[in-house]
FIKEKE-88517 format. One record per residue: residue number from 0; residue in three letters; x, y, z of N, C-alpha, C in turn. Coordinates in Angstrom, 2 decimals. Example, Ala and Ser with C-alpha at 12.3 -4.5 7.8 and 13.67 -1.06 7.14 Angstrom:
pos|code|n.c1|n.c2|n.c3|ca.c1|ca.c2|ca.c3|c.c1|c.c2|c.c3
0|ALA|13.19|-5.69|7.80|12.30|-4.50|7.80|13.20|-3.30|7.80
1|SER|12.85|-2.25|7.08|13.67|-1.06|7.14|12.90|0.03|7.87
end
This chain:
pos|code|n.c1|n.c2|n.c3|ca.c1|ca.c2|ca.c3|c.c1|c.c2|c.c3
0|UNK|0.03|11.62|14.25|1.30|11.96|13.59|1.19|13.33|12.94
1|UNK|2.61|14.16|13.14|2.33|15.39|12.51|2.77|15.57|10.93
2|UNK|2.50|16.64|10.53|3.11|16.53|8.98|4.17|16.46|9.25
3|UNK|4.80|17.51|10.13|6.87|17.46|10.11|7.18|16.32|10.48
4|UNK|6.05|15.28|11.15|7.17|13.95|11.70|6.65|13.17|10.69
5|UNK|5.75|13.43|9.77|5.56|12.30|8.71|6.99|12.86|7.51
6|UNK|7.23|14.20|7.49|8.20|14.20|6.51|9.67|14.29|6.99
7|UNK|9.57|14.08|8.27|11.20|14.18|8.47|11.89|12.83|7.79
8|UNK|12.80|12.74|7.38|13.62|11.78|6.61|13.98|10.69|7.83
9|UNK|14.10|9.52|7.20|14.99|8.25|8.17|15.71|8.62|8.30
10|UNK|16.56|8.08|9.61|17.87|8.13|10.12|18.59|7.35|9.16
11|UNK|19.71|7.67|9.03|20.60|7.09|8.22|20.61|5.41|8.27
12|UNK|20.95|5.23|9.60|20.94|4.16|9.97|19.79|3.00|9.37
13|UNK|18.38|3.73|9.79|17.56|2.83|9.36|16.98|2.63|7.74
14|UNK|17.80|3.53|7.08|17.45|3.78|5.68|18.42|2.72|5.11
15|UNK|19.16|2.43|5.46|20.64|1.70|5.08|19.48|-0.05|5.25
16|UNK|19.18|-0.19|6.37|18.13|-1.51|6.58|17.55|-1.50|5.62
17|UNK|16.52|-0.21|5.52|15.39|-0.32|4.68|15.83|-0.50|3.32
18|UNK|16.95|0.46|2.88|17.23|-0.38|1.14|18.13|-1.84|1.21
19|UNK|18.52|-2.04|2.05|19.31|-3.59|1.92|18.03|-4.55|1.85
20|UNK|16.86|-4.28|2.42|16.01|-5.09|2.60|15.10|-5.03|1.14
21|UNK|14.44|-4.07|0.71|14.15|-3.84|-0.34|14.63|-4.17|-1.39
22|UNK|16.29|-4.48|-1.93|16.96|-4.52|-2.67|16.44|-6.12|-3.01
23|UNK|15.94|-7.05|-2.06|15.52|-8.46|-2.39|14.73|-8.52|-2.94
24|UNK|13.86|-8.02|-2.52|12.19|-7.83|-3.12|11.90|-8.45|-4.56
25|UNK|12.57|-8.26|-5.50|12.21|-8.31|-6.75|12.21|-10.08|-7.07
26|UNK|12.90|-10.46|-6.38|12.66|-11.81|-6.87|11.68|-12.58|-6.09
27|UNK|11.45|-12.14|-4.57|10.52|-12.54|-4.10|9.01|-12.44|-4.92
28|UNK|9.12|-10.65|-5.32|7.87|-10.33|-6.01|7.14|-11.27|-6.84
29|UNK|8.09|-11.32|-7.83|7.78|-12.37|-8.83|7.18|-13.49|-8.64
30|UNK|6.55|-13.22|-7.91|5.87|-14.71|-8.15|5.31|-15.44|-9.35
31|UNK|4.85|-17.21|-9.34|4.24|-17.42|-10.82|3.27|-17.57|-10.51
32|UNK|2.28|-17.48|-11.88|0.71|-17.23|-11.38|0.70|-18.81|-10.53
33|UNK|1.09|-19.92|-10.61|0.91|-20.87|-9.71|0.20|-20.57|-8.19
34|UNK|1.29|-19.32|-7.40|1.28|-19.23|-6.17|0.60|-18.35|-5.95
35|UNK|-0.11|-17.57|-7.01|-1.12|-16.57|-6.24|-2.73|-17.64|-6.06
36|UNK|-3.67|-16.66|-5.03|-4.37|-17.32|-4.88|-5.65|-17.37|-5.37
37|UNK|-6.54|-18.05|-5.34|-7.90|-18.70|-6.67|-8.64|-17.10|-5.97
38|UNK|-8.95|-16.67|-7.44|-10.03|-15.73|-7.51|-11.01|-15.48|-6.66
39|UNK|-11.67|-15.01|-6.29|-13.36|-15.33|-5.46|-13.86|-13.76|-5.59
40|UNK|-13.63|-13.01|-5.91|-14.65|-11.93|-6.49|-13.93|-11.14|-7.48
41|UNK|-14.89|-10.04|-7.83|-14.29|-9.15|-9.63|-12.94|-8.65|-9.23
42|UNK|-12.38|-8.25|-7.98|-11.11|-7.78|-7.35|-10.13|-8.38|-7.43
43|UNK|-10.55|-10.21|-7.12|-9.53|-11.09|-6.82|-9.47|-11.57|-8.05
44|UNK|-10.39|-11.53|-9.23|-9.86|-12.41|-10.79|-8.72|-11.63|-11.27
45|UNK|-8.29|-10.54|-10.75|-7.29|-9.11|-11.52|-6.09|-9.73|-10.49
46|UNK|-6.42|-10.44|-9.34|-4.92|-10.58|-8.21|-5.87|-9.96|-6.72
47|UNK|-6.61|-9.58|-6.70|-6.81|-8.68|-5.61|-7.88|-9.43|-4.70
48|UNK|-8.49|-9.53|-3.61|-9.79|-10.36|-3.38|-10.08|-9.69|-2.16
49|UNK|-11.71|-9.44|-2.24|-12.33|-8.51|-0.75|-12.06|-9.43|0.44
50|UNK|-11.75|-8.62|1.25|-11.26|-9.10|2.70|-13.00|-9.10|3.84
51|UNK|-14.14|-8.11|3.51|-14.67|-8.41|4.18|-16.07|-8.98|3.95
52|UNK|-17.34|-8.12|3.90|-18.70|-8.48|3.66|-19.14|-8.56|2.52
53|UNK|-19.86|-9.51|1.52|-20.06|-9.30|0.19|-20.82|-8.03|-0.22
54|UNK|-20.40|-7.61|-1.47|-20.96|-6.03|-2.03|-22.05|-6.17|-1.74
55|UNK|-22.94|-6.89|-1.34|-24.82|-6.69|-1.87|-25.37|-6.09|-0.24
56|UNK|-23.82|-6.20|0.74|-23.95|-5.41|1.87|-23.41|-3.74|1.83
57|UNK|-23.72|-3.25|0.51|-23.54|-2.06|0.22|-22.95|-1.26|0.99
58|UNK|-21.41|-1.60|1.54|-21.22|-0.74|2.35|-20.49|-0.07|1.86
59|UNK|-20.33|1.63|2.43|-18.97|2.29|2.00|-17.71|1.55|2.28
60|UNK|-16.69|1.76|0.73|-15.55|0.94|1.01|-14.23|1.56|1.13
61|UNK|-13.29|0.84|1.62|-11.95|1.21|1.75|-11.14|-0.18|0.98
62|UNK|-10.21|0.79|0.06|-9.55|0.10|-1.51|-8.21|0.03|-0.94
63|UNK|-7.78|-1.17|-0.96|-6.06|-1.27|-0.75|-5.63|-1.43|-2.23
64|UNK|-4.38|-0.57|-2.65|-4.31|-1.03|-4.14|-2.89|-0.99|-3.99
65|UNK|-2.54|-2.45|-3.92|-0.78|-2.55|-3.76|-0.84|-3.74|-4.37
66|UNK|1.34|-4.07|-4.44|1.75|-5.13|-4.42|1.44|-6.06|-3.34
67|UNK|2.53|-7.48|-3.32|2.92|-8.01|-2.65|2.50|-8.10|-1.05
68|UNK|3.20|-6.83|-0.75|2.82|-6.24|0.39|1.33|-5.85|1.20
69|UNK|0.47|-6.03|0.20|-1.02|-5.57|0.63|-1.76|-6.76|-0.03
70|UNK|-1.08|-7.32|-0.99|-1.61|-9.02|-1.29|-1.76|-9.74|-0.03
71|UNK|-0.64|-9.38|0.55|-0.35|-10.78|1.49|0.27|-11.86|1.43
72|UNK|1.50|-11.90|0.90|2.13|-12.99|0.32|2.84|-13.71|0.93
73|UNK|2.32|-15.03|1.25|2.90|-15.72|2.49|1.95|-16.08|3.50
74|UNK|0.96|-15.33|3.35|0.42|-15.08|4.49|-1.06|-15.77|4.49
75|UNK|-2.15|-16.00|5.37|-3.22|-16.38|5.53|-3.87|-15.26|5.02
76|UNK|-5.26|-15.62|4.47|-6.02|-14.40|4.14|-6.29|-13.11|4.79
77|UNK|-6.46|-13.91|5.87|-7.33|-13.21|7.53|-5.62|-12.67|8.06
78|UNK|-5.00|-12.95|7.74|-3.47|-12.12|8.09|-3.18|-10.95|7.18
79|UNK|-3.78|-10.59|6.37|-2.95|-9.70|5.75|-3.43|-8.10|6.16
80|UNK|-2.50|-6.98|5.84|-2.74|-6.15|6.40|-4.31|-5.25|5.84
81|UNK|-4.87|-5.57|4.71|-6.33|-5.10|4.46|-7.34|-5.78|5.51
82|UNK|-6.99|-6.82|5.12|-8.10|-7.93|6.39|-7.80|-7.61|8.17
83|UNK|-6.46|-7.22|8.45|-6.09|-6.81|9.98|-7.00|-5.16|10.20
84|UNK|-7.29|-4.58|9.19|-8.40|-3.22|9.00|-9.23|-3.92|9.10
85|UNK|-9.84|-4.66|8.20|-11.35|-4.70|8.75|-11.73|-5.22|9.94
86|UNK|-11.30|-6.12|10.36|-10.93|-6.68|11.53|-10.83|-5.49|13.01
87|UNK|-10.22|-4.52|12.40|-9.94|-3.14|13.33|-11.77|-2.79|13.20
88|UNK|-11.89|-2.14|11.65|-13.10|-1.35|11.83|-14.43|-2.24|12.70
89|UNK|-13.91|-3.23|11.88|-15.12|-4.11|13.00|-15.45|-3.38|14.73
90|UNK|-14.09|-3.89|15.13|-14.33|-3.75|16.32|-14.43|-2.93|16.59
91|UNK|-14.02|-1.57|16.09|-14.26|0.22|16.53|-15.90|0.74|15.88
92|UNK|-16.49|-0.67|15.38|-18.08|0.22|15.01|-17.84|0.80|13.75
93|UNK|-16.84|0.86|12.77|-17.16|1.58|12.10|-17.92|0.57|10.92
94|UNK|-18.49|0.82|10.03|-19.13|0.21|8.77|-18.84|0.24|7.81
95|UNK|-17.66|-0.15|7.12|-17.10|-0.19|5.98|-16.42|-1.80|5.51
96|UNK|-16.61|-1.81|3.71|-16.11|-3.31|3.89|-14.73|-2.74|3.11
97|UNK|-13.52|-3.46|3.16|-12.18|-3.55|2.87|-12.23|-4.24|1.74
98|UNK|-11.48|-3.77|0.58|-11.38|-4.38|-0.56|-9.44|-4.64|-0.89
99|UNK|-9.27|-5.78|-0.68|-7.79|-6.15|-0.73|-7.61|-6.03|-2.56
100|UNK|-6.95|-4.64|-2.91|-6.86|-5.51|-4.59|-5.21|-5.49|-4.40
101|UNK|-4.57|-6.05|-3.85|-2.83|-6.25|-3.89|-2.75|-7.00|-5.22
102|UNK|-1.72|-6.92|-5.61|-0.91|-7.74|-6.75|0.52|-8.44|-6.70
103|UNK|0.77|-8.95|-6.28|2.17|-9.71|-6.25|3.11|-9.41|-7.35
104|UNK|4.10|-8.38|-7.13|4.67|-7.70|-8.30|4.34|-6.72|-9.21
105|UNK|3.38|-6.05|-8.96|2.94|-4.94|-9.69|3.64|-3.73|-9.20
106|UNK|3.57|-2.94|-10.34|4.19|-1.51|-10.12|3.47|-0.38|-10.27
107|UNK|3.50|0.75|-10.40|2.78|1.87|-10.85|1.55|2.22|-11.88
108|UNK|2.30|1.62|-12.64|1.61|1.02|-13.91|0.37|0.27|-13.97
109|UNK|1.12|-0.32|-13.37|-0.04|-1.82|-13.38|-1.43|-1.30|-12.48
110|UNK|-0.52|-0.92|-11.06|-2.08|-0.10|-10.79|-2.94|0.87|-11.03
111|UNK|-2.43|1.84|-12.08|-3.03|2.76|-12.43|-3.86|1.71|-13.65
112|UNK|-3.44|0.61|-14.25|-4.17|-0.06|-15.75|-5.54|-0.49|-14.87
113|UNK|-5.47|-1.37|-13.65|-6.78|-0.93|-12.88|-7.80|-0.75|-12.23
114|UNK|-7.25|0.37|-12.21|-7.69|1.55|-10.86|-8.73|1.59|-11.18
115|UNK|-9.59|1.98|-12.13|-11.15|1.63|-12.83|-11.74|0.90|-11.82
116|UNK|-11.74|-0.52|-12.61|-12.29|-1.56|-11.49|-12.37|-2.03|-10.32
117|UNK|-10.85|-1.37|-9.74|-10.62|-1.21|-7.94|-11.64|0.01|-7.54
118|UNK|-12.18|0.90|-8.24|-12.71|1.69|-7.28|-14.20|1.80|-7.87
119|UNK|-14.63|0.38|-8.16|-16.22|0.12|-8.75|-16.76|0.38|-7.43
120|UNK|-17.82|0.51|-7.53|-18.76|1.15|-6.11|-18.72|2.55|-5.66
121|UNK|-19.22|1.97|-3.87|-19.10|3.53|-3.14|-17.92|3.63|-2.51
122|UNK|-17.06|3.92|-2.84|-15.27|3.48|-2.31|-15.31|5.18|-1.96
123|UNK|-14.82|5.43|-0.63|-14.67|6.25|0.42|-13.48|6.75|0.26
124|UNK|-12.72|5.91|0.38|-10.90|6.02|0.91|-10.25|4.72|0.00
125|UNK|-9.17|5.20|-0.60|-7.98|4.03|-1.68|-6.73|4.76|-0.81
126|UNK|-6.17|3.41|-0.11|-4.90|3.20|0.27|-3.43|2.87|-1.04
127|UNK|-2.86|3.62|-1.40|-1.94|3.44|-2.24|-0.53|2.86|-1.83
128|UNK|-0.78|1.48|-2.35|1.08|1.15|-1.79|1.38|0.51|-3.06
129|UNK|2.41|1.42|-3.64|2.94|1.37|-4.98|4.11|1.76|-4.84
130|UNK|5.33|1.09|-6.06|6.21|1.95|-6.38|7.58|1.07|-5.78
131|UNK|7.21|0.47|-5.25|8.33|-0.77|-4.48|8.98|-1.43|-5.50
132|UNK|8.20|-2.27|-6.38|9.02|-2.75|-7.37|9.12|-2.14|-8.82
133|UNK|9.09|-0.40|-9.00|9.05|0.42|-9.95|10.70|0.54|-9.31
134|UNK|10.92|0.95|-8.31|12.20|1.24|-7.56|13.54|-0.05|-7.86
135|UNK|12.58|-1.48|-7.59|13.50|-2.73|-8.28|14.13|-2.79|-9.44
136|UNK|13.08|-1.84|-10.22|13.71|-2.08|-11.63|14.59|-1.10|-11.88
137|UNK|14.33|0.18|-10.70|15.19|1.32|-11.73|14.49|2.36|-12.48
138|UNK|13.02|1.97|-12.51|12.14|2.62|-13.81|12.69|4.39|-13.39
139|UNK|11.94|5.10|-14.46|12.69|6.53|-13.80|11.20|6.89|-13.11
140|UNK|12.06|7.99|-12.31|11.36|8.55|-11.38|9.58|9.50|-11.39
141|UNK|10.44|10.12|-13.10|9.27|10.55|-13.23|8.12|9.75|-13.90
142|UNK|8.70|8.61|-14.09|7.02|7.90|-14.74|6.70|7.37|-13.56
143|UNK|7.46|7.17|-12.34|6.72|7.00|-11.53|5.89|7.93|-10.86
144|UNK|6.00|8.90|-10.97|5.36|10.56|-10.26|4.04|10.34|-11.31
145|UNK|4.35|10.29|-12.64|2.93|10.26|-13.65|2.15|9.69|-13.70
146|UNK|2.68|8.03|-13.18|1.44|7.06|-12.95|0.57|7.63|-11.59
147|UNK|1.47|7.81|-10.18|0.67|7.97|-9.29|0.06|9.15|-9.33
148|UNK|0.34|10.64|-10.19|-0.44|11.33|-10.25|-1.76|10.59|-11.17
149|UNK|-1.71|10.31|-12.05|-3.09|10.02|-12.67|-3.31|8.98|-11.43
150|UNK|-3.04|8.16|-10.57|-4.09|7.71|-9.50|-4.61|8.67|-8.69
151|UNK|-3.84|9.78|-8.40|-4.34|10.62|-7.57|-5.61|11.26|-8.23
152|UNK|-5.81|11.88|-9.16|-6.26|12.71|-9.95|-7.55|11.51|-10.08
153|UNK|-7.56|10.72|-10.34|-8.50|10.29|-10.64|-9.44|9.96|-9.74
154|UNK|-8.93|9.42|-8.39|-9.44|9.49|-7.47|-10.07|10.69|-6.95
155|UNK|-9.47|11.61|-6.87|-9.92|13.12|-6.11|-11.39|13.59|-7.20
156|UNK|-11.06|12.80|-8.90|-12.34|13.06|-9.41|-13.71|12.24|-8.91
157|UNK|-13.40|11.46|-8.25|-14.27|10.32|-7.70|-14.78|11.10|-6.35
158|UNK|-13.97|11.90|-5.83|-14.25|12.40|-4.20|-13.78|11.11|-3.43
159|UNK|-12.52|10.18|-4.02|-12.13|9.23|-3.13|-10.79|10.27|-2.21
160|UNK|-10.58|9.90|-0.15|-10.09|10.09|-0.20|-8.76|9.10|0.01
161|UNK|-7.73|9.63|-0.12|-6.67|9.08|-0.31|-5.53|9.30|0.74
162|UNK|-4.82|7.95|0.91|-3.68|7.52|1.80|-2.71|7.28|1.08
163|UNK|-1.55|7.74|1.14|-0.27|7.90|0.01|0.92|6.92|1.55
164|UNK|1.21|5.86|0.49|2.24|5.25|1.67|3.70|5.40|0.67
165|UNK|4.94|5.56|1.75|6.11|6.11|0.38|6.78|4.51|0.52
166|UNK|7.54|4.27|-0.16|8.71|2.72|-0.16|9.99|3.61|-0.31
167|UNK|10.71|2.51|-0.34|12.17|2.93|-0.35|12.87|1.94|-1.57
168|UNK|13.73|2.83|-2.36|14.68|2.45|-3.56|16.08|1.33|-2.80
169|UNK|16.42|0.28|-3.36|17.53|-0.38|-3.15|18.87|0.71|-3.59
170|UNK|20.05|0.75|-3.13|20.98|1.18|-3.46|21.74|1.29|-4.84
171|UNK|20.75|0.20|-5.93|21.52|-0.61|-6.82|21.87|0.38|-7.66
172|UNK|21.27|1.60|-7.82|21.06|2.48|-8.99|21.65|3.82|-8.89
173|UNK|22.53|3.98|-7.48|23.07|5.31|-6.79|22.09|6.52|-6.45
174|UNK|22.88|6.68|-5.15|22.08|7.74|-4.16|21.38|8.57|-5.28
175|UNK|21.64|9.50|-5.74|20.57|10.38|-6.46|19.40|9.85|-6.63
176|UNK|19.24|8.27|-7.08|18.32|7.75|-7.62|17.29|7.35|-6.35
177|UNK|18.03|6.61|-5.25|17.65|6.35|-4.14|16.59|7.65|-3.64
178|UNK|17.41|8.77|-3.77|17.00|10.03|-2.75|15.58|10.61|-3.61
179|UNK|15.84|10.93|-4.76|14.52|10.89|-6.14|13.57|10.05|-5.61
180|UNK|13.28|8.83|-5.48|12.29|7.91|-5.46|11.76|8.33|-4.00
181|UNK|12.60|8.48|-3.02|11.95|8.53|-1.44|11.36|9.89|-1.68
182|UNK|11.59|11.16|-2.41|11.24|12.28|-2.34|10.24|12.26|-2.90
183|UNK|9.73|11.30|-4.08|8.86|12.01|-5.23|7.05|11.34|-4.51
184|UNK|7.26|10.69|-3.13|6.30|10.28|-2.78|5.71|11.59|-1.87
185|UNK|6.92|11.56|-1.06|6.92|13.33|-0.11|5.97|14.50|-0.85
186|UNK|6.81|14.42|-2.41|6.02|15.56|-3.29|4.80|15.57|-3.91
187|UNK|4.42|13.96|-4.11|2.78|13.83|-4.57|2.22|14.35|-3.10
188|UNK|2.78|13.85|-1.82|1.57|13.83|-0.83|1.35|15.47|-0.36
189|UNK|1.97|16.26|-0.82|2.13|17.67|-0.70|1.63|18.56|-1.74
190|UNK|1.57|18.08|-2.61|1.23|19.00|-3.89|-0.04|18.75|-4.31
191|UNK|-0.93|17.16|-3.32|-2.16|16.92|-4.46|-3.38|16.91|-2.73
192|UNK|-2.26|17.26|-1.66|-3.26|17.28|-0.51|-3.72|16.16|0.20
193|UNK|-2.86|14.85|-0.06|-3.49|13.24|0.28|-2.73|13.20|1.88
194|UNK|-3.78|12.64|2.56|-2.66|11.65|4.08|-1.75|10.81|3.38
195|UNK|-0.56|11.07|4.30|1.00|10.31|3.85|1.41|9.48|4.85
196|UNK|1.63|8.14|4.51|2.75|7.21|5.30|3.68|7.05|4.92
197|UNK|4.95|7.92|5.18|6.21|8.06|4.71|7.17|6.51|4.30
198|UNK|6.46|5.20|5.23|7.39|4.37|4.91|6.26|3.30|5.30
199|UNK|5.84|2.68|4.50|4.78|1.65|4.73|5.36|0.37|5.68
200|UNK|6.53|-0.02|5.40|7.44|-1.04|6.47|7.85|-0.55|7.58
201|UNK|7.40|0.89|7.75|8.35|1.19|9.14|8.80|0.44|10.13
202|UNK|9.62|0.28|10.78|9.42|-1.15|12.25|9.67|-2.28|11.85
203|UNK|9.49|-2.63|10.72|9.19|-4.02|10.24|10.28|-4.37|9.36
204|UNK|10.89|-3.55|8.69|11.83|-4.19|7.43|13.26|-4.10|8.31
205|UNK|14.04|-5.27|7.95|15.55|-5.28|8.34|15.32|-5.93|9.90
206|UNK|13.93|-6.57|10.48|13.64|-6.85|11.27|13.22|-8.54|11.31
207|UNK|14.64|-9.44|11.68|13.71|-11.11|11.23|12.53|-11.53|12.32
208|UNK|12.57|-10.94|13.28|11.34|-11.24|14.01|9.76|-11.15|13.45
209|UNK|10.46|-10.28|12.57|8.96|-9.62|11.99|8.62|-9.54|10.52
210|UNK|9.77|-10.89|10.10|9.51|-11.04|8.48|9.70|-12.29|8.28
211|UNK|9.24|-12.84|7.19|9.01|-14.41|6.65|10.03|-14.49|6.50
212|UNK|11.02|-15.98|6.21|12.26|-16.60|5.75|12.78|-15.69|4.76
213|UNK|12.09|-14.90|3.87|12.27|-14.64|2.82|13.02|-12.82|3.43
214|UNK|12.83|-12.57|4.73|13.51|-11.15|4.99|12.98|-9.88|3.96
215|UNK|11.97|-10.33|3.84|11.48|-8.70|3.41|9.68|-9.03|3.70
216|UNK|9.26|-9.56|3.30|7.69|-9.61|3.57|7.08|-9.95|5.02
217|UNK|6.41|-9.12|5.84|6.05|-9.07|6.65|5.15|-10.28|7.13
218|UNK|5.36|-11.08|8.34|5.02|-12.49|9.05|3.99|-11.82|9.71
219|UNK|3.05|-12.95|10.43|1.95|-12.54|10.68|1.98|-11.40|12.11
220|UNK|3.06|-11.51|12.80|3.38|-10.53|13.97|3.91|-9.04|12.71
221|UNK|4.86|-9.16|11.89|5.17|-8.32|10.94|3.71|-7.03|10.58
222|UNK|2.79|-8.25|10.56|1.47|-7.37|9.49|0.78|-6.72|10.45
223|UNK|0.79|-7.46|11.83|0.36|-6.36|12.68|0.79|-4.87|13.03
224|UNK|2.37|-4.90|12.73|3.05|-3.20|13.27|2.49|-2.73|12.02
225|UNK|2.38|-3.18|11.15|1.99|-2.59|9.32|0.33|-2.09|9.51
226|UNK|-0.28|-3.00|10.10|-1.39|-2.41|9.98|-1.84|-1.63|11.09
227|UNK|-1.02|-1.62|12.66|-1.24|-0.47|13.54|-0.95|0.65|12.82
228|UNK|0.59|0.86|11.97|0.71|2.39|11.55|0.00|2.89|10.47
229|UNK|-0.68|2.01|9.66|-2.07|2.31|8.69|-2.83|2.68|8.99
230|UNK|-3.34|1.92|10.72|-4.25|2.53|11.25|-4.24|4.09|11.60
231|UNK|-3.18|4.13|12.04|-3.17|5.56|12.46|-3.41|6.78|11.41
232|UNK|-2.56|6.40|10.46|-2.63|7.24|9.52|-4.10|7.41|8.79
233|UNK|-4.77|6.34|9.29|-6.05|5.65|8.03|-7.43|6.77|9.01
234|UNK|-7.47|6.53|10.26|-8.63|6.69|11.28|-8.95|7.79|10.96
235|UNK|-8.31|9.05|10.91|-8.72|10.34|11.08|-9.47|10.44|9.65
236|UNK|-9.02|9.67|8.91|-10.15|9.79|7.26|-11.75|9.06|7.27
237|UNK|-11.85|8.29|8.77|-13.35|7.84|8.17|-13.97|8.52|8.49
238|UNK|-14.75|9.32|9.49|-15.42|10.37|9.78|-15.64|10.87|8.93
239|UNK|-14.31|11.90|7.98|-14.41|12.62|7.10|-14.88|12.04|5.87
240|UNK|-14.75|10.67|5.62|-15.50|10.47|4.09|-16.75|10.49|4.59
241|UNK|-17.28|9.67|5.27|-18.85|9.55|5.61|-19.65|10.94|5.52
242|UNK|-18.75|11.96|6.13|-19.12|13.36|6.29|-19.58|13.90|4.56
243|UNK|-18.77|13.61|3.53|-18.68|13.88|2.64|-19.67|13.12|2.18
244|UNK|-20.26|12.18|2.11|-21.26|12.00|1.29|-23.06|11.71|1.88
end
């Protein structure tokens, strides 16, 4: 993918999907702690849980640090889109273990409170999918730009590198607000030098083939188009971390 086709804007058409679909989200998000699932390492007691080899297999890692969406909600463990990566690297040889820290309803915030403990170890590469339900609420734009800059920043102090995925704003709050939120992801991934996935649902949202009952969270055919276009965006960075250290 090139930069101009990662930043050319949606078609109208499919942007209109993408916030009708988004616009649900928030109640799905919410989940109660009931339905999230039992802890099993320092990642997963916070919401988050490693998808592949235990740490004492010291491998360089790759950090998913999202909602819902990178939780896996709905979904089998081994379905979700961190675990459909390792699952990839496996089979391409590469050696890295996947650390799922998703959160079911978290926002900007929440992942920057922490980002600390998501990037304990030798963490290579942090996948960022944030900002989905910062957009539910409305929060403003620029505390969303401030949280993900201090993720950026903090990371780049780590020598982590970084994958910037953008979401899309529901309509609820008027276009300006809409157009602000899709831009201010465009402008971190430009101004701080990170790989960008302009729309982490691409393919997938406004699509029932490819989403749970619930029409916004991606079904287990869903998590596959999610994690082919991760892949793409993701591949050209392992070489280069390994290179780096």
């Amino acid at each position: 993918m090139t930069s101009q086709q990662m930043a050319r804007p949606a078609p109208v058409a499919v942007v209109v999907v993408i916030v009708m679909t988004v616009s649900m989200l928030a109640a799905a998000c919410a989940q109660p702690a009931a339905d999230r699932r039992e802890p099993t390492t320092r990642a997963s007691r916070d919401g988050g849980s490693a998808v592949a080899a235990p740490a004492a297999a010291k491998r360089p890692r790759i950090v998913f640090l999202g909602d819902s969406l990178t939780a896996g909600l709905g979904l089998d463990p081994a379905q979700s889109v961190p675990a459909l990566i390792q699952e990839r690297l496996t089979d391409e040889g590469y050696a890295y273990e996947v650390v799922n820290a998703g959160v079911s309803g978290d926002t900007t915030a929440g992942g920057l409170s922490r980002l600390d403990w998501s990037l304990d170890g030798d963490v290579r590469i942090l996948v960022i999918e944030l900002g989905g339900n910062d957009g539910l609420r409305g929060l403003p734009v620029a505390a969303i730009k401030r949280n993900l800059t201090q993720i950026l920043e903090r990371a780049r102090e780590r020598q982590v590198h970084v994958l910037l995925t953008g979401m899309e704003a529901p309509p609820n709050f008027g276009a300006s607000y809409t157009t602000e939120f899709r831009q201010v992801f465009r402008d971190l991934a430009r101004e701080h030098g990170v790989s960008f996935m302009p729309f982490f649902l691409d393919g997938v949202a406004g699509n029932p083939k490819l989403n749970q009952a619930d029409g916004i969270h991606p079904n287990p055919a869903g998590a596959r188009v999610v994690e082919a276009n991760v892949w793409h965006a993701l591949e050209p960075l392992l070489e280069k971390s390994t290179q780096d250290r």
